[in-house]
mmCIF file as gemmi writes it, N, C-alpha and C atoms, coordinates in Angstrom:
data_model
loop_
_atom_site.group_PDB
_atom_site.id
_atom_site.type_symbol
_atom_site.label_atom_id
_atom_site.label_alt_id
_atom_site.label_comp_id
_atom_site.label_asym_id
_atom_site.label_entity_id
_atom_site.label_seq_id
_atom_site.pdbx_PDB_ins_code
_atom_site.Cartn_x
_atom_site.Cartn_y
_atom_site.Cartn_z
_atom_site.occupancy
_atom_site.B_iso_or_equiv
_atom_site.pdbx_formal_charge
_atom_site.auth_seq_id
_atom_site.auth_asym_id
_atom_site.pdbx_PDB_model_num
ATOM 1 N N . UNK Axp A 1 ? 145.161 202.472 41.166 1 0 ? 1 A 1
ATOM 2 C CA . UNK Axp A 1 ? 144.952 201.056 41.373 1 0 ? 1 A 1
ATOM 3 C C . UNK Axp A 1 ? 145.581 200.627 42.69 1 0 ? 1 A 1
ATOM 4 N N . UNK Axp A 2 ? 145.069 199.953 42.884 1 0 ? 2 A 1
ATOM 5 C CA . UNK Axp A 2 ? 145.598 198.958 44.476 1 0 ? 2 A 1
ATOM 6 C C . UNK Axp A 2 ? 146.755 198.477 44.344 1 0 ? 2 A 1
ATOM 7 N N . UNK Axp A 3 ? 147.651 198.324 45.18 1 0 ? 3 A 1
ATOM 8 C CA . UNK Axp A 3 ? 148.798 197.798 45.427 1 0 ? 3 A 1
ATOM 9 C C . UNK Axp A 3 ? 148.684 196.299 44.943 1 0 ? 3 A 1
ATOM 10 N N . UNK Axp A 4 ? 148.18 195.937 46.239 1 0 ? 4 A 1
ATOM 11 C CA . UNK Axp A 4 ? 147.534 193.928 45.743 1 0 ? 4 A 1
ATOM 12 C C . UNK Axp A 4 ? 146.454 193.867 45.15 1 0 ? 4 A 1
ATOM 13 N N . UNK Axp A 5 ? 146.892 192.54 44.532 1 0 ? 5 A 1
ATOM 14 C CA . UNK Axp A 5 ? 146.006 192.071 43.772 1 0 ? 5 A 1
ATOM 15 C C . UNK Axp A 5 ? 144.359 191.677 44.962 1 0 ? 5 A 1
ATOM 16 N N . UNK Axp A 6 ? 143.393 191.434 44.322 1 0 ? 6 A 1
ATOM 17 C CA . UNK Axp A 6 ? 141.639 191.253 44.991 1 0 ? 6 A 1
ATOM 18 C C . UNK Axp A 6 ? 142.371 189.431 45.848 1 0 ? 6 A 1
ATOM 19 N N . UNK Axp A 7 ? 143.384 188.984 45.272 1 0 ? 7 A 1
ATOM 20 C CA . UNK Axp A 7 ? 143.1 187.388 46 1 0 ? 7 A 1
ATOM 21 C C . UNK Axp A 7 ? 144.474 187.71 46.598 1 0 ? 7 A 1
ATOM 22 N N . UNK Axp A 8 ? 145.251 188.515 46.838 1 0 ? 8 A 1
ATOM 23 C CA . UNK Axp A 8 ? 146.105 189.057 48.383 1 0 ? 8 A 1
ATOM 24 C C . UNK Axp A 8 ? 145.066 189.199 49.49 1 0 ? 8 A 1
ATOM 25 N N . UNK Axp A 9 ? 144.316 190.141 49.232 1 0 ? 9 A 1
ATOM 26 C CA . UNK Axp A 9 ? 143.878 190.777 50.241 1 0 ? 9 A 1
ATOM 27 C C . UNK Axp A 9 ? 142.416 189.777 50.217 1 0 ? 9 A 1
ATOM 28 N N . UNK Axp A 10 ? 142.237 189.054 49.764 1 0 ? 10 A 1
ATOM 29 C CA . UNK Axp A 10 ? 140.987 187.78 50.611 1 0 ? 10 A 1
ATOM 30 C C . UNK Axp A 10 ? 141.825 187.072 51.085 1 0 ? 10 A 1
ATOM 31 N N . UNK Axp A 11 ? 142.99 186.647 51.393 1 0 ? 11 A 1
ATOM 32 C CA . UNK Axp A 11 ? 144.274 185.819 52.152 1 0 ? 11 A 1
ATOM 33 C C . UNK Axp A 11 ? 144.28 186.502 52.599 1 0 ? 11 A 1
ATOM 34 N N . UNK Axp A 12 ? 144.668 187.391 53.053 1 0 ? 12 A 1
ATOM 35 C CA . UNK Axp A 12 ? 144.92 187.93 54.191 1 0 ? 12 A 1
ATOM 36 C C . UNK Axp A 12 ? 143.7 188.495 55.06 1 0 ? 12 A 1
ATOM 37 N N . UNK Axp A 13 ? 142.973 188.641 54.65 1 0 ? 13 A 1
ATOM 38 C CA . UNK Axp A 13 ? 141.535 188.654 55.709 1 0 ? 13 A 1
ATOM 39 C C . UNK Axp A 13 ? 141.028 187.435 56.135 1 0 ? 13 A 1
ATOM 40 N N . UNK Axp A 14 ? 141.209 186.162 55.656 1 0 ? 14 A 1
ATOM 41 C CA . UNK Axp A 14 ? 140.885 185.157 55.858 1 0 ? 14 A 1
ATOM 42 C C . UNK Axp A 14 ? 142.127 184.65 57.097 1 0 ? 14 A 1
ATOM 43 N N . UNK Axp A 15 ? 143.478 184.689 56.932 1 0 ? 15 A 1
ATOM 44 C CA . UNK Axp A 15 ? 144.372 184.439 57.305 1 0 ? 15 A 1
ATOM 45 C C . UNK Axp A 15 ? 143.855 185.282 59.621 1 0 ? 15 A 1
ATOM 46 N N . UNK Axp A 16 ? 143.855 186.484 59.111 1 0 ? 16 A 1
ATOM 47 C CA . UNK Axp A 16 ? 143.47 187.116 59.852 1 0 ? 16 A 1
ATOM 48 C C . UNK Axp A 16 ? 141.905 186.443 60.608 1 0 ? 16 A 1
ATOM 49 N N . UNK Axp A 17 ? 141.419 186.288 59.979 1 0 ? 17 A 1
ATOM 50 C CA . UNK Axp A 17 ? 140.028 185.562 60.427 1 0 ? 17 A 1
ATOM 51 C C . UNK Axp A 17 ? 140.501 184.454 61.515 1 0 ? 17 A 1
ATOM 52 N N . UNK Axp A 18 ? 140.721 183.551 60.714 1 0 ? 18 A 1
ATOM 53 C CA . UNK Axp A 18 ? 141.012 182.282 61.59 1 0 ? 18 A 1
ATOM 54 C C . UNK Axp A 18 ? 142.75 182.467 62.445 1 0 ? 18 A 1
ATOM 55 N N . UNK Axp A 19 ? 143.345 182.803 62.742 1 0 ? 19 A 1
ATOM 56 C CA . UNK Axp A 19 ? 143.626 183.753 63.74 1 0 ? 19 A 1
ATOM 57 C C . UNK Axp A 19 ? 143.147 183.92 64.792 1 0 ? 19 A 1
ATOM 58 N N . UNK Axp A 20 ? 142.144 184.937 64.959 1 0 ? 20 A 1
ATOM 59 C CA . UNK Axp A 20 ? 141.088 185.44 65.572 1 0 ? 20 A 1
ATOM 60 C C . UNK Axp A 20 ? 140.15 184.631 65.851 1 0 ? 20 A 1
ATOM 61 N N . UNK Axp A 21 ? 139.966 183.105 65.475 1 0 ? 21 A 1
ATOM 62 C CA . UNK Axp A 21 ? 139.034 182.062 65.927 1 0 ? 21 A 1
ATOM 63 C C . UNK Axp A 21 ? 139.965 181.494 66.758 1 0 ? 21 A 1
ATOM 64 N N . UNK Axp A 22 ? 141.177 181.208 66.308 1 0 ? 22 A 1
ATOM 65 C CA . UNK Axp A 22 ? 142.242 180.018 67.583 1 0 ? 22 A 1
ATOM 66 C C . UNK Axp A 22 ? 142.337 181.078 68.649 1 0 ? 22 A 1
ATOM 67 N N . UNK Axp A 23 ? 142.555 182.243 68.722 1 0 ? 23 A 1
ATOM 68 C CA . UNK Axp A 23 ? 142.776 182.955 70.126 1 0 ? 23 A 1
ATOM 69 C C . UNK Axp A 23 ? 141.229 182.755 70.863 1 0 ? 23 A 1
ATOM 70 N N . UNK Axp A 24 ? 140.412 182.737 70.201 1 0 ? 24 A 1
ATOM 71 C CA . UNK Axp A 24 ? 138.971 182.788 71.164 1 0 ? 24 A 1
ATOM 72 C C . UNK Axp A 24 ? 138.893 181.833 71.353 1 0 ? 24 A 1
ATOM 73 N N . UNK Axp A 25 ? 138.808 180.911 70.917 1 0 ? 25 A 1
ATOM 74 C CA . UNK Axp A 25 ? 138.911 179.297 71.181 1 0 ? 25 A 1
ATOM 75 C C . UNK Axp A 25 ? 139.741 179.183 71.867 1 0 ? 25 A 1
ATOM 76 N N . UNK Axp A 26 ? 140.695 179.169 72.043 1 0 ? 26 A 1
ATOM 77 C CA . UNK Axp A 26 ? 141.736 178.398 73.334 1 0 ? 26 A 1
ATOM 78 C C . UNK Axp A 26 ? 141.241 179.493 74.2 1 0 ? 26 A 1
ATOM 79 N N . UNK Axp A 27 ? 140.804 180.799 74.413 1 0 ? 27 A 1
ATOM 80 C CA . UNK Axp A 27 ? 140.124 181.163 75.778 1 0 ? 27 A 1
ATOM 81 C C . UNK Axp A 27 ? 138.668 180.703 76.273 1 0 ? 27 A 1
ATOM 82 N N . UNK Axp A 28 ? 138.264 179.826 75.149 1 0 ? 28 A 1
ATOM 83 C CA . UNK Axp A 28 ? 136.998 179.143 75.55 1 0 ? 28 A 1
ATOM 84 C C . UNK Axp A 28 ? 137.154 178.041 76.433 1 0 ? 28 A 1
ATOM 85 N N . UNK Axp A 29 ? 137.865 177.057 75.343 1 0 ? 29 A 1
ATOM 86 C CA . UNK Axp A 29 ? 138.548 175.863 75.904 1 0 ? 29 A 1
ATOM 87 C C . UNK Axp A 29 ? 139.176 175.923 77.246 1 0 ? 29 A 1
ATOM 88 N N . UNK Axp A 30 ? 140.141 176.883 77.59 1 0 ? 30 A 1
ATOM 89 C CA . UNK Axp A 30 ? 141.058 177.228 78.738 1 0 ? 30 A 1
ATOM 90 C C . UNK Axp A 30 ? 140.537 177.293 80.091 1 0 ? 30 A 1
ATOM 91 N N . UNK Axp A 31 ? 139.173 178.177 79.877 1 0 ? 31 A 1
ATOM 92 C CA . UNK Axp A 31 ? 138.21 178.844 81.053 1 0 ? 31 A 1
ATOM 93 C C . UNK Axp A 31 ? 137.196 177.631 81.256 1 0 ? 31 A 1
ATOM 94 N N . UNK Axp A 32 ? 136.649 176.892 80.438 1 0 ? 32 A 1
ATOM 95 C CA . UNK Axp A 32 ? 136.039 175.743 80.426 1 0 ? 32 A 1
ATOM 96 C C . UNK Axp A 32 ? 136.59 174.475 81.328 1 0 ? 32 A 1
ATOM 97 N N . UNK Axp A 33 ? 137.989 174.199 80.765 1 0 ? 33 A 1
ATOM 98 C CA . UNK Axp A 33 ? 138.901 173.282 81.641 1 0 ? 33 A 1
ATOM 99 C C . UNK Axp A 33 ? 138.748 173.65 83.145 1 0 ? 33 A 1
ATOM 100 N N . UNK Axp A 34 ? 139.453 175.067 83.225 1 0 ? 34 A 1
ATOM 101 C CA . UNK Axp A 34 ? 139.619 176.044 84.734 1 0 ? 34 A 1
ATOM 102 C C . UNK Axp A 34 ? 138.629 175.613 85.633 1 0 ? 34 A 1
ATOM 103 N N . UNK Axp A 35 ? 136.95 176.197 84.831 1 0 ? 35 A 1
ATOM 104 C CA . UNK Axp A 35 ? 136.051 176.129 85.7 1 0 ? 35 A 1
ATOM 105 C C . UNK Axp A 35 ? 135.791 174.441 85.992 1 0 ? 35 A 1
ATOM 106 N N . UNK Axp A 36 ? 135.925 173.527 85.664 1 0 ? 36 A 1
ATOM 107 C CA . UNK Axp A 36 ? 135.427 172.359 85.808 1 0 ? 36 A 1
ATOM 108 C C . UNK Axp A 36 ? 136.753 171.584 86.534 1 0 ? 36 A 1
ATOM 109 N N . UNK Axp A 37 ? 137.685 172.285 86.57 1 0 ? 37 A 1
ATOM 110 C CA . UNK Axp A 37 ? 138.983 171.777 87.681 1 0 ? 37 A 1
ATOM 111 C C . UNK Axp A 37 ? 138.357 172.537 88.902 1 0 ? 37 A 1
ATOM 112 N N . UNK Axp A 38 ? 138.23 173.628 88.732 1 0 ? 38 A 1
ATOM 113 C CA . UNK Axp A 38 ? 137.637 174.416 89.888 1 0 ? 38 A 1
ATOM 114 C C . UNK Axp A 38 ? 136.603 173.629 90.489 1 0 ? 38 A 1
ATOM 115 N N . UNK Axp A 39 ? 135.387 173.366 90.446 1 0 ? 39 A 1
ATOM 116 C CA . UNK Axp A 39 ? 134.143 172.597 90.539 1 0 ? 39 A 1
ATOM 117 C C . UNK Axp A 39 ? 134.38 171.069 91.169 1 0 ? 39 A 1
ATOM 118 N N . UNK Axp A 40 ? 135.806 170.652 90.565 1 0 ? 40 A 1
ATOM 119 C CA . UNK Axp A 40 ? 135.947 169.413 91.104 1 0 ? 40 A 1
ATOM 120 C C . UNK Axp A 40 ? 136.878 169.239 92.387 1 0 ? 40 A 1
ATOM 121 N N . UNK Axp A 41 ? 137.498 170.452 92.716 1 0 ? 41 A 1
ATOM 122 C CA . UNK Axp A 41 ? 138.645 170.838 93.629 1 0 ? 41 A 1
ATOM 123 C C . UNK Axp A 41 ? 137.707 171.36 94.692 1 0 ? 41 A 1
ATOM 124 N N . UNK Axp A 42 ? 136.227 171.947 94.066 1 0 ? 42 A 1
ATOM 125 C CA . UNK Axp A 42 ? 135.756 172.375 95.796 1 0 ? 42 A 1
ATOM 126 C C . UNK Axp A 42 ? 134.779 171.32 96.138 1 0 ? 42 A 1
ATOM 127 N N . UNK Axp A 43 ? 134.286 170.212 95.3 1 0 ? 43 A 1
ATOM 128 C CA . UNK Axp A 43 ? 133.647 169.199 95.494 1 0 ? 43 A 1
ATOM 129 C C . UNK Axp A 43 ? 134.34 167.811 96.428 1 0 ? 43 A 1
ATOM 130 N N . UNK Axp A 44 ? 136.036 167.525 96.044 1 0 ? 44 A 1
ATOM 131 C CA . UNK Axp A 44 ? 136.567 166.825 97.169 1 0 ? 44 A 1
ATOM 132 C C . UNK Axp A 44 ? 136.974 167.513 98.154 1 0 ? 44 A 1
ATOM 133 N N . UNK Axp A 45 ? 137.228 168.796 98.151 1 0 ? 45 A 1
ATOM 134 C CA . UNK Axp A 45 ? 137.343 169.346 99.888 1 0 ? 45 A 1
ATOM 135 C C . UNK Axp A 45 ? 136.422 169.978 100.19 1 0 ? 45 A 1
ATOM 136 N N . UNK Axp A 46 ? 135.01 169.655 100.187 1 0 ? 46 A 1
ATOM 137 C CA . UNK Axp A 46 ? 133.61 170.134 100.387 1 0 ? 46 A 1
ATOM 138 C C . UNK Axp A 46 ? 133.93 171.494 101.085 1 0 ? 46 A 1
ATOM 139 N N . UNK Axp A 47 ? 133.646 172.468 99.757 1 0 ? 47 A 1
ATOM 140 C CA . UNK Axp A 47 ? 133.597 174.001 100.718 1 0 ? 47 A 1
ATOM 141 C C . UNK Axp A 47 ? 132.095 173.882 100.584 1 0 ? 47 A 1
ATOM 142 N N . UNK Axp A 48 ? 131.108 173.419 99.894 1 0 ? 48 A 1
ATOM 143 C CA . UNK Axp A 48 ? 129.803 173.109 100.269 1 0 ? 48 A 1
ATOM 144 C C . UNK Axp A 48 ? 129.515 173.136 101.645 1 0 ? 48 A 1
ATOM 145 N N . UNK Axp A 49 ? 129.799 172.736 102.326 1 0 ? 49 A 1
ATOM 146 C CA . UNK Axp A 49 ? 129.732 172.052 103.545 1 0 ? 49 A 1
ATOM 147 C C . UNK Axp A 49 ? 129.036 173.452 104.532 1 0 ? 49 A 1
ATOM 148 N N . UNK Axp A 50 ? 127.996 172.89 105.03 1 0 ? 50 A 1
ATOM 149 C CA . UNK Axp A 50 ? 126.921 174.269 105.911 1 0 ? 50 A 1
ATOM 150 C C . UNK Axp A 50 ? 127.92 174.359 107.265 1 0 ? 50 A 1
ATOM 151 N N . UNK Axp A 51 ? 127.472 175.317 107.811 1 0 ? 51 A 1
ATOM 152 C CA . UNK Axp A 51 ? 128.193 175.152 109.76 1 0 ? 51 A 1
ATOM 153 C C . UNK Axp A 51 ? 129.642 175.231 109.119 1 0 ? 51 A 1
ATOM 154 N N . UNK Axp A 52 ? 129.787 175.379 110.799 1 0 ? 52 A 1
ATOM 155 C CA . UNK Axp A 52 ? 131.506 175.697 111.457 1 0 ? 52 A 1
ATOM 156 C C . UNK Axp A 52 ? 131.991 173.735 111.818 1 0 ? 52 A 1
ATOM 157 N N . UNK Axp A 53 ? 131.21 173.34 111.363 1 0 ? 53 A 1
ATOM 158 C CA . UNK Axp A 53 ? 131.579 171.596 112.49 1 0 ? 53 A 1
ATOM 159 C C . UNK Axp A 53 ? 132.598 171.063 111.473 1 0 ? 53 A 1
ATOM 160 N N . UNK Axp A 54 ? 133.832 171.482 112.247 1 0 ? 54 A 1
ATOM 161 C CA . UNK Axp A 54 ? 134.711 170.58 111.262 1 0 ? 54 A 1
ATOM 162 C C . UNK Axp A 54 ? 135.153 169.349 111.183 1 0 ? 54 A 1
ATOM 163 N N . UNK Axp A 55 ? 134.238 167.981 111.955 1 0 ? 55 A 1
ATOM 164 C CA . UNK Axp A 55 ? 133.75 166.557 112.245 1 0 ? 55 A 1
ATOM 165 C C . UNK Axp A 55 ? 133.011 166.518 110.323 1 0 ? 55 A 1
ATOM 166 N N . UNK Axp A 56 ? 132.031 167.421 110.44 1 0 ? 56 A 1
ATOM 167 C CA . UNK Axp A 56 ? 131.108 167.234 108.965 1 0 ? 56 A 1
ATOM 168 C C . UNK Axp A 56 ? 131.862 167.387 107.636 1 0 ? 56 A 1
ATOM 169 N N . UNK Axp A 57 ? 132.914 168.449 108.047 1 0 ? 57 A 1
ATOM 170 C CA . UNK Axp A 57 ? 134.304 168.838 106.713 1 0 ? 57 A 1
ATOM 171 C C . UNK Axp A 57 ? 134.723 167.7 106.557 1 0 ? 57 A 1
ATOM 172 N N . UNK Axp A 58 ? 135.546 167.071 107.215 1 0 ? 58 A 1
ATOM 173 C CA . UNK Axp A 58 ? 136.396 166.046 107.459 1 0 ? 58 A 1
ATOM 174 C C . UNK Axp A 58 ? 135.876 164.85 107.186 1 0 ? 58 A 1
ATOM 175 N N . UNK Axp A 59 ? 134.497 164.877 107.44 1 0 ? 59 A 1
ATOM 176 C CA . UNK Axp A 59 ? 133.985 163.305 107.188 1 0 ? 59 A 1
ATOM 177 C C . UNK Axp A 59 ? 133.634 163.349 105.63 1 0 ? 59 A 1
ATOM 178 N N . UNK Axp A 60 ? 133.078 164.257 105.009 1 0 ? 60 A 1
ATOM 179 C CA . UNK Axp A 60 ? 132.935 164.773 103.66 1 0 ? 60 A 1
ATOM 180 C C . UNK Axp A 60 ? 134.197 163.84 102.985 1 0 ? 60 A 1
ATOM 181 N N . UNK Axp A 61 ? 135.265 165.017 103.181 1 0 ? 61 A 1
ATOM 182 C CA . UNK Axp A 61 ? 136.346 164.761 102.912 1 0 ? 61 A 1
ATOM 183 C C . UNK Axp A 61 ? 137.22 163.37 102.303 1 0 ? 61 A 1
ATOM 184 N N . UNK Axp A 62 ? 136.876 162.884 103.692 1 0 ? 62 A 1
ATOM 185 C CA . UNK Axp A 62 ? 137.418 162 103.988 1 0 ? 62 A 1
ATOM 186 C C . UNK Axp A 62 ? 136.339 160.455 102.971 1 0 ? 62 A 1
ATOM 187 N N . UNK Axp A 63 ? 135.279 160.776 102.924 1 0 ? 63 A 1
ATOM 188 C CA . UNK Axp A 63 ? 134.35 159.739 102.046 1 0 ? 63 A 1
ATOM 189 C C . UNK Axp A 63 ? 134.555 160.257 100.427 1 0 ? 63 A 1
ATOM 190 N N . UNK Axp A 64 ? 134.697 161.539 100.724 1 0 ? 64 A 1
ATOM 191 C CA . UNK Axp A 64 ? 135.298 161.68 98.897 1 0 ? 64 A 1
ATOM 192 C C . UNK Axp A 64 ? 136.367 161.307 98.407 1 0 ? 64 A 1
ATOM 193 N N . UNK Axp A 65 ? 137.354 161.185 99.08 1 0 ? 65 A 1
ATOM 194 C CA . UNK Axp A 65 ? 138.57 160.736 98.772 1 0 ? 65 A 1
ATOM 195 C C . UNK Axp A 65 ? 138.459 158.906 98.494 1 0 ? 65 A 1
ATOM 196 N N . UNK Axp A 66 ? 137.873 158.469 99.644 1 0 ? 66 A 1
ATOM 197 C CA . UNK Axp A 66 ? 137.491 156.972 99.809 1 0 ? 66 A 1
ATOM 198 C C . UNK Axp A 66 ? 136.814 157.084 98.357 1 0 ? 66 A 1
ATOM 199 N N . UNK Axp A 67 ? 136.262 157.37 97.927 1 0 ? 67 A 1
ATOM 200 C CA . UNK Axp A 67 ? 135.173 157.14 96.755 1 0 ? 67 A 1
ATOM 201 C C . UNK Axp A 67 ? 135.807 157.43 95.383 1 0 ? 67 A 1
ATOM 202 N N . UNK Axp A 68 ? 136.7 157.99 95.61 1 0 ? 68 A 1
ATOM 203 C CA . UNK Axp A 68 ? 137.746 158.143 94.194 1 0 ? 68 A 1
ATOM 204 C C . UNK Axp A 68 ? 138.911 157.282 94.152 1 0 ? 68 A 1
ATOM 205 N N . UNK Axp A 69 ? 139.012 156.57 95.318 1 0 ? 69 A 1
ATOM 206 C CA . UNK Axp A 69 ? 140.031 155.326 95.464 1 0 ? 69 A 1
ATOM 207 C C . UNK Axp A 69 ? 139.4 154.525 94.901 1 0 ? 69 A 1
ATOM 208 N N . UNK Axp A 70 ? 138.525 154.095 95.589 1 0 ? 70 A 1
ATOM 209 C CA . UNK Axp A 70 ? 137.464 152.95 95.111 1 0 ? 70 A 1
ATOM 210 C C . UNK Axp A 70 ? 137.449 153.238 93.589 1 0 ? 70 A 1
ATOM 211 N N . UNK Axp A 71 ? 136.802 153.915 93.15 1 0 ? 71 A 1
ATOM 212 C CA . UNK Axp A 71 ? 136.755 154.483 91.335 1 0 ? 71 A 1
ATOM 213 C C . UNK Axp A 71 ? 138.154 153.872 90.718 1 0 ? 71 A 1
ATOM 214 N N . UNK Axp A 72 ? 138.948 154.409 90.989 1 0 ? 72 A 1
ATOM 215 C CA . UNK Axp A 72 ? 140.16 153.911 90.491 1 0 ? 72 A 1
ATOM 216 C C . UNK Axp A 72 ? 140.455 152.465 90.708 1 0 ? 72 A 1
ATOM 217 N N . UNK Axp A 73 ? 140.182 152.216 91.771 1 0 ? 73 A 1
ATOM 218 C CA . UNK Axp A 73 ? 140.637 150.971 91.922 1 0 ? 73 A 1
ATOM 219 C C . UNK Axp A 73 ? 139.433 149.871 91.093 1 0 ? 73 A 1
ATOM 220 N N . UNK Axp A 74 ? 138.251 149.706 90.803 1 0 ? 74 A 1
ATOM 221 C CA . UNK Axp A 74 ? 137.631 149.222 90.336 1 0 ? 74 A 1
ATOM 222 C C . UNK Axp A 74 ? 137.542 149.45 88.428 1 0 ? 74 A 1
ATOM 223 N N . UNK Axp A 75 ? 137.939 150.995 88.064 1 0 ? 75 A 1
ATOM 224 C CA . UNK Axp A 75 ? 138.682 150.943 86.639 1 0 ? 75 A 1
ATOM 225 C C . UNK Axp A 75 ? 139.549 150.318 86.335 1 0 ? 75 A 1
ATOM 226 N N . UNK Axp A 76 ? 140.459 150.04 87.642 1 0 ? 76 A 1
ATOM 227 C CA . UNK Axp A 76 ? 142.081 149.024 87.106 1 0 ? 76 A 1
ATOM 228 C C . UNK Axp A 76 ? 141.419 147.422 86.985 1 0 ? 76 A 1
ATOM 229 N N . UNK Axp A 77 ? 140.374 147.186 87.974 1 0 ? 77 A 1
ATOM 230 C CA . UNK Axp A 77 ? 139.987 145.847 88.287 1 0 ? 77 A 1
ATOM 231 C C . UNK Axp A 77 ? 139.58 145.423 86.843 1 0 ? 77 A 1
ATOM 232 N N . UNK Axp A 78 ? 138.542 146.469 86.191 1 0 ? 78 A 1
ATOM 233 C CA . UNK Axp A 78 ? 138.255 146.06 85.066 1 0 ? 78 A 1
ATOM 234 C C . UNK Axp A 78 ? 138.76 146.095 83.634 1 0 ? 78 A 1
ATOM 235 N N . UNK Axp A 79 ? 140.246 146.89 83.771 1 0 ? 79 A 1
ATOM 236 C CA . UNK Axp A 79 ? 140.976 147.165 82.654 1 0 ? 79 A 1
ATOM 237 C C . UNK Axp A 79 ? 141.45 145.852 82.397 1 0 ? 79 A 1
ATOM 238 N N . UNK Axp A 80 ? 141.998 145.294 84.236 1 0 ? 80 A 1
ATOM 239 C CA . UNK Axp A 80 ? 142.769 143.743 83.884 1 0 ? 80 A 1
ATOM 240 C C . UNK Axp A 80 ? 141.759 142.779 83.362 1 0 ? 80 A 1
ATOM 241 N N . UNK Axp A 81 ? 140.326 143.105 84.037 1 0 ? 81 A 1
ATOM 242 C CA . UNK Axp A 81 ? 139.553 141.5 83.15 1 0 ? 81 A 1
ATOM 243 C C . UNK Axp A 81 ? 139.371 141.784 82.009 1 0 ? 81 A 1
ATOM 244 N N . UNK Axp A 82 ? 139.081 142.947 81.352 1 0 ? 82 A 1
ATOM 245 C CA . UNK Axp A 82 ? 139.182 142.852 79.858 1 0 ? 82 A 1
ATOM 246 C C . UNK Axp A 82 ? 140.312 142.545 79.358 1 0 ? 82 A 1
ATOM 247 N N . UNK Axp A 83 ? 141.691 143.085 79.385 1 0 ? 83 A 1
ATOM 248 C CA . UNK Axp A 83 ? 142.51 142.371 78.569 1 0 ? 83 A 1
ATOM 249 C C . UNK Axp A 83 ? 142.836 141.061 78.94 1 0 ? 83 A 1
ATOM 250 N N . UNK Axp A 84 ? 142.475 140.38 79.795 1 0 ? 84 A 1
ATOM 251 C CA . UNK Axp A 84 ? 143.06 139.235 80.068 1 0 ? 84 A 1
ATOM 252 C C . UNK Axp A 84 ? 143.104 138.049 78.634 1 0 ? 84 A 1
């Protein structure tokens, strides 16, 4: 006869199971975050950007940054008229 009892050893395969779902999951989640920090890190310092003209980098740059000020600054504008 078996050591454990039939409902040890479904706990512990189950136990083991989900386990084995949180480790894959937080490397889903993790690489998901990564790539979409990634994506947004080469989108405000435009490595897009065609040519050597670093006038076209810079102006990129420089309007993406402007455009995420603005963003912010128009979320705060409207945080204050709603709670007012």
């Amino acid at each position: 006869m078996s050591s454990k009892p039939p409902h040890d050893a479904r706990e512990e395969e189950a136990r083991k199971v989900i386990e084995r779902v949180e480790r894959e999951s937080e490397i889903v989640g993790r690489s998901s975050f990564v790539r979409a920090a990634g994506k947004a890190r080469d989108h405000l310092t435009a490595t897009e950007a065609e040519g050597g003209d670093p006038v076209e980098v810079w102006g990129r740059r420089v309007g993406r940054a402007l455009s995420v000020i603005a963003f912010i600054g128009l979320a705060l504008w409207l945080l204050a008229y709603l709670t007012r």
